[in-house]
N, C-alpha and C positions, 0 to 999 in steps of 0.2 A: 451175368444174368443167367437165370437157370431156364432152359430152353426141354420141351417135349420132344423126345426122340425117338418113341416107339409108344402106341398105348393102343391093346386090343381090344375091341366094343362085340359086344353080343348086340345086334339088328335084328328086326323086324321087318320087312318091305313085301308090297305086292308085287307081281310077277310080274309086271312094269312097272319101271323099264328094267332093262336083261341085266343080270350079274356083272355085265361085260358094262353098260353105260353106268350103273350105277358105281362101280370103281374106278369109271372114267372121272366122272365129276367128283368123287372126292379126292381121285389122287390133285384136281386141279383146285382143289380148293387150299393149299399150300404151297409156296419154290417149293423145288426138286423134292417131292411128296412121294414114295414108292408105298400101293398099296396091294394087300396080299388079300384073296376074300375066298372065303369057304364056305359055301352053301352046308347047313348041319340037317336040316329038316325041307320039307314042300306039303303043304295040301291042299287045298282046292283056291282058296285063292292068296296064299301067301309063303313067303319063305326067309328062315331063321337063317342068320348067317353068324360069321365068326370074320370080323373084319380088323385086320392088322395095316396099321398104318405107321409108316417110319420112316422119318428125314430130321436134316439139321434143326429144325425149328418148327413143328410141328403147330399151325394154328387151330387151336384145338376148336373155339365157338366156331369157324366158319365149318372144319369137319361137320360139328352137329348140324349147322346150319343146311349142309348140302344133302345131309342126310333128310334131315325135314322135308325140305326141299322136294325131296322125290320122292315123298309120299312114308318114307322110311319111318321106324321109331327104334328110336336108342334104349336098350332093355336095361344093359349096365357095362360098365368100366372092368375088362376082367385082367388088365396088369398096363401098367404104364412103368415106362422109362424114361428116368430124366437125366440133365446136365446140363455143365457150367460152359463157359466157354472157355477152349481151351482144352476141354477135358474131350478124349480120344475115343470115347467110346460108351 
């Protein structure tokens, strides 16, 4: 089965909640989920991010979901990586 193992989203989100909850909860919206987030922009009431999320099996709908979630919107998909299983990397 071909599994999600890395896929970078360009975000949307208000300034709540913090950088820091809001990669909380998506890292936990996957097992063993590591997410990487980079604030690219801020203005008065929002800020654009660059969010990398990467694990064995990445659940991509609860991702969006969690993102929703917190107010967030998902702008676009700017690279994904997949595999089989089995496959090392």
């Amino acid at each position: 089965m071909v599994a999600i193992k890395r896929i970078v989203l360009d975000v949307l989100k208000p300034h709540q909640p913090s950088a820091i909850e809001f990669a909380q909860a998506i890292a936990g919206a996957s097992d063993d989920c590591h997410v990487r987030l980079l604030v690219l922009e801020m203005d008065e009431k929002t800020e654009t991010m660059q969010i990398e999320v990467s694990g064995e099996r990445i659940d991509f709908d609860a991702v969006k979901m969690s993102i929703s979630d917190m107010g967030g919107s998902l702008h676009s998909i700017d690279e994904v990586e997949v595999g089989s299983n089995g496959d090392a990397g």
